[in-house]
C-alpha positions in Angstrom: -26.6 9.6 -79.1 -27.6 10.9 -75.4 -26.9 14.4 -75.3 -28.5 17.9 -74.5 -26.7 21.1 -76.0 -27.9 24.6 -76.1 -28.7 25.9 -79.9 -30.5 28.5 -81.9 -33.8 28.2 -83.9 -32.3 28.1 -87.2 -30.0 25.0 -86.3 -33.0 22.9 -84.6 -35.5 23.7 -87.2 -38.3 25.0 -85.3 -40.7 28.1 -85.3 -41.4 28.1 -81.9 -44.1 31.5 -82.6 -47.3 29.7 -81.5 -50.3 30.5 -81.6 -51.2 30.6 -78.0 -54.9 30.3 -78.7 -54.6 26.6 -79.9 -53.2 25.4 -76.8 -55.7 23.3 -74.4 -56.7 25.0 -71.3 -53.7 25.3 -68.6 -53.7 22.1 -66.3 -52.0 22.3 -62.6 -49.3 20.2 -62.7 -45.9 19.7 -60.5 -46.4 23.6 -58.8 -47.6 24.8 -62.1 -49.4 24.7 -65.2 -49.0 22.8 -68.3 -51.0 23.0 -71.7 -50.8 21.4 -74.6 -51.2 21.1 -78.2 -50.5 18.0 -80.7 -46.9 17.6 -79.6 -45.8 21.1 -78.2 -46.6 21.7 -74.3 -46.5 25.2 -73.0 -45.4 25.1 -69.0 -44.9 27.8 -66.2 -43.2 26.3 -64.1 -43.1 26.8 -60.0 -39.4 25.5 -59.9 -38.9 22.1 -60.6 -40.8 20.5 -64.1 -39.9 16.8 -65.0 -39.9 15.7 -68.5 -38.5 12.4 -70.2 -37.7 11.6 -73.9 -36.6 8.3 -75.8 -36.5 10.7 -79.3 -36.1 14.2 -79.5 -37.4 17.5 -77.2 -36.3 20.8 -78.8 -36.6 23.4 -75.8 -37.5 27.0 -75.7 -36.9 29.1 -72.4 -39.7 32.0 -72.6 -38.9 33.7 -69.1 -36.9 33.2 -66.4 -33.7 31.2 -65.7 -32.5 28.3 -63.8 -31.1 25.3 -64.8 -31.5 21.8 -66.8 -30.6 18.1 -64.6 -30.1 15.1 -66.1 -27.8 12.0 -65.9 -24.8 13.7 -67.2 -24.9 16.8 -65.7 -26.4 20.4 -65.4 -27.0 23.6 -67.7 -27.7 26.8 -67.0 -30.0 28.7 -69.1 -32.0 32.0 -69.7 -35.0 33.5 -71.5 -34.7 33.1 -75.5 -32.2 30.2 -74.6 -33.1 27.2 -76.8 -31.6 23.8 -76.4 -32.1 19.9 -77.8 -32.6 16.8 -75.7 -31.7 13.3 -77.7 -32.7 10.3 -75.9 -31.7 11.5 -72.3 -34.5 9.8 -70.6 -35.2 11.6 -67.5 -34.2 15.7 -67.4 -35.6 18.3 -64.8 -36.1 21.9 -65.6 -35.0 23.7 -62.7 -35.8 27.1 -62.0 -39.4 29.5 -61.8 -39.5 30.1 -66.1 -41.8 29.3 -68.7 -41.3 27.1 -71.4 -42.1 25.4 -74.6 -41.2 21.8 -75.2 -41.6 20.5 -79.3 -41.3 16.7 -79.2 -40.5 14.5 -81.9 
């Protein structure tokens, strides 16, 4: 089923506390930077980050706000917001925020 919908940790099963020091060193990427470790990416983004998933992305918003666009629409979001993409192909992040992205 095609959907993104905003959550909380308990409900999506995650531990998104990270040990920053695993993650590979930053990489400039779409205005910002990107790094990465076995499936989890750690982005600041300059405004616009594009992601796509076939499976599952569980989403953390660290800082900032701004908005998610994808086929069926938009979401707004904020810092500590946490939300799940299933199989929605293409999806922007839209706004200056940091974020972690746990793929499945």
């Amino acid at each position: 089923m095609k959907r993104l919908y905003r959550t909380n940790e308990e409900n999506c099963n995650c531990d998104f506390s990270i040990d920053r020091s695993l993650f590979s060193p930053p990489v400039r990427v779409q205005g910002g930077q990107k790094r990465a470790y076995e499936n989890i990416l750690l982005v600041e983004s300059g405004g616009r980050y594009k992601l796509e998933t076939q499976s599952v992305d569980r989403i953390k918003i660290l800082t900032g706000s701004g908005h998610f666009k994808w086929a069926r629409g938009e979401i707004s979001f904020c810092a500590e917001d946490i939300f799940v993409a299933e199989e929605i192909g293409e999806y922007e992040i839209n706004g200056v925020c940091s974020f972690i992205v746990m793929r499945k």
